[in-house]
C-alpha positions in Angstrom: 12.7 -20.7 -8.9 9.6 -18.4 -9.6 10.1 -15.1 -10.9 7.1 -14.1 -9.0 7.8 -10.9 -7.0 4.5 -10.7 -4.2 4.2 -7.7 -2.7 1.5 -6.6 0.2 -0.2 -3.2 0.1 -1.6 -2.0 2.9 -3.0 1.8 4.0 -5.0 3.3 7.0 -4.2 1.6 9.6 -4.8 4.1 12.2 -2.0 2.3 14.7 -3.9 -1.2 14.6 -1.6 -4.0 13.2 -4.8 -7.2 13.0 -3.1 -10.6 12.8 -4.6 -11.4 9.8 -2.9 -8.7 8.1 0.2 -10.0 9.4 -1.0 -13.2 8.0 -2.2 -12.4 4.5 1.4 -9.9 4.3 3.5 -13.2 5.4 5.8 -14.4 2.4 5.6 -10.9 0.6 9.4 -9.9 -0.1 7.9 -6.0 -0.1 5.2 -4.4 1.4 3.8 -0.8 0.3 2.2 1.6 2.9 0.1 4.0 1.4 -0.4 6.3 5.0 -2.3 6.8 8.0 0.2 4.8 10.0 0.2 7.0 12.9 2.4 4.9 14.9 5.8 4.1 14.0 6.1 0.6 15.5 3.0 -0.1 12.8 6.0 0.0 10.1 8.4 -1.7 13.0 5.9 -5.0 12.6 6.0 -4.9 9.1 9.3 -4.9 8.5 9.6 -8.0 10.9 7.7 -9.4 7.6 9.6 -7.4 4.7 11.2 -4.7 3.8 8.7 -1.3 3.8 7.8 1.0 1.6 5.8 4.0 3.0 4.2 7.4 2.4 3.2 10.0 5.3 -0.9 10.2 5.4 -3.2 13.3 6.4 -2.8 11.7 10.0 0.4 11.1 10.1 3.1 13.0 12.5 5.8 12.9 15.0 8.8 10.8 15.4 10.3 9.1 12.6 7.0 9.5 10.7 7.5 12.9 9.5 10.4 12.0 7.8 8.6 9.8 5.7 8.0 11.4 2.3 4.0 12.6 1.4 5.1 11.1 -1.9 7.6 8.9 -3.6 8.2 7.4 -7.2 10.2 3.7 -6.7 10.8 0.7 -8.8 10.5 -3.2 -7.7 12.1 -4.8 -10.6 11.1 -2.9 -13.7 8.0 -1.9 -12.6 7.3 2.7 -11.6 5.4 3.0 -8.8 4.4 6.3 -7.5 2.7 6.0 -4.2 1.0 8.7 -2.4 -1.5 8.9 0.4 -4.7 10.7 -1.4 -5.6 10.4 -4.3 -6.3 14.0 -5.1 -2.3 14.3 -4.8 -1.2 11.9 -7.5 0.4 14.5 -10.8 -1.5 14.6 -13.8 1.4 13.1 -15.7 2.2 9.8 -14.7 5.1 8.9 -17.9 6.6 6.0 -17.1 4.6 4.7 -13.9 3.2 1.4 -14.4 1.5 1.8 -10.8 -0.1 4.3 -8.3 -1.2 3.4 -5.4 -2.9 5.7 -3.3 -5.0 5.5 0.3 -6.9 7.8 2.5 -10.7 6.6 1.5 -10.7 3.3 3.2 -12.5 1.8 0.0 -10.8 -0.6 -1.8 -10.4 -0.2 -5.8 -8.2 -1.6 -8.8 -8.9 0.3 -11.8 -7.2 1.1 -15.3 -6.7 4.6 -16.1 -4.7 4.9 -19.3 -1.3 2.9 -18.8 -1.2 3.1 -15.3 -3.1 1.1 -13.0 -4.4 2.3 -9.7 -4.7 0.5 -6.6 -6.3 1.5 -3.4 -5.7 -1.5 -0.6 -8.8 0.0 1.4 -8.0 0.3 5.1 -6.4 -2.6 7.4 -7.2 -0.2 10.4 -10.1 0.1 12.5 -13.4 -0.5 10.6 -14.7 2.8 9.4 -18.6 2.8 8.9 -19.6 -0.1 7.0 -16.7 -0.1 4.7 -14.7 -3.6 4.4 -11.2 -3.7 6.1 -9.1 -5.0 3.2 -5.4 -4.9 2.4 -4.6 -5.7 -1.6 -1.9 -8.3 -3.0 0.2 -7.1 -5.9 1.9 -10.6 -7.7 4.7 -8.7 -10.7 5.3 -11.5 -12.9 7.8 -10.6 -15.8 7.0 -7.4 -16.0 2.9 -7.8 -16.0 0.9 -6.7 -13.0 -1.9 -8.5 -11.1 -3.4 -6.7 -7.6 -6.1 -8.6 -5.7 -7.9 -7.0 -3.0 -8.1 -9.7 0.9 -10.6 -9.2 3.0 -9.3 -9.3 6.6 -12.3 -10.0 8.5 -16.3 -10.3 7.8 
């Protein structure tokens, strides 16, 4: 038995649900939104896949989305995540999270900053200028993190 924990991250995605998303989240046993979901049966689909995790975006509103939280601190196993739409929102102390994720810029990122690392999935949505439409792939393996960034379509 693998003590593996996959989880999908996935942000932006403006009401569009691609089937290669549902095909690179499939086998996750979580899946983070970080916003921009605009349609409630968006999070319906995913949780057809696994349980979800999500965060209200800057175009986010109406039913059952605005009682999603603009941000939220939660663990998977031992590992802090604080997830929040924009970036510009996450607190300047971050003690004890071993992950932020964030969203809103459609541009897909992994990057160190002191303990914490940062992820941004880039957007699953609708392709916004000549950005890629990604979605990221966080593997927790006792306690160390790994996030790799899929491209969904060319």
């Amino acid at each position: 038995m693998s003590s593996v924990i996959r989880i999908g991250i996935i942000s932006d995605t403006h009401n569009l649900v691609r089937p290669e998303a549902l095909t690179a989240l499939r086998g996750c046993e979580h899946i983070i939104h970080a916003g921009d979901i605009c349609n409630p049966a968006v999070l319906d689909t995913l949780n057809e896949l696994a349980p979800v995790t999500a965060v209200r975006g800057n175009n986010d509103s109406g039913a059952r989305i605005d009682d999603l939280p603009e941000a939220l601190t939660f663990h998977i196993g031992a590992t802090a995540i604080h997830l929040v739409h924009d970036i510009a929102d996450v607190p300047e102390r971050l003690d004890g999270i071993d992950v932020v994720v964030t969203g809103h810029s459609h541009k897909p990122a992994i990057e160190r900053r002191g303990t914490a690392l940062f992820v941004n999935p880039g957007s699953a949505g609708p392709r916004r200028f000549k950005l890629p439409v990604t979605l990221g792939i966080m593997l927790i393996d006792k306690g160390e993190v790994q996030v790799e960034i899929v491209q969904l379509i060319e």
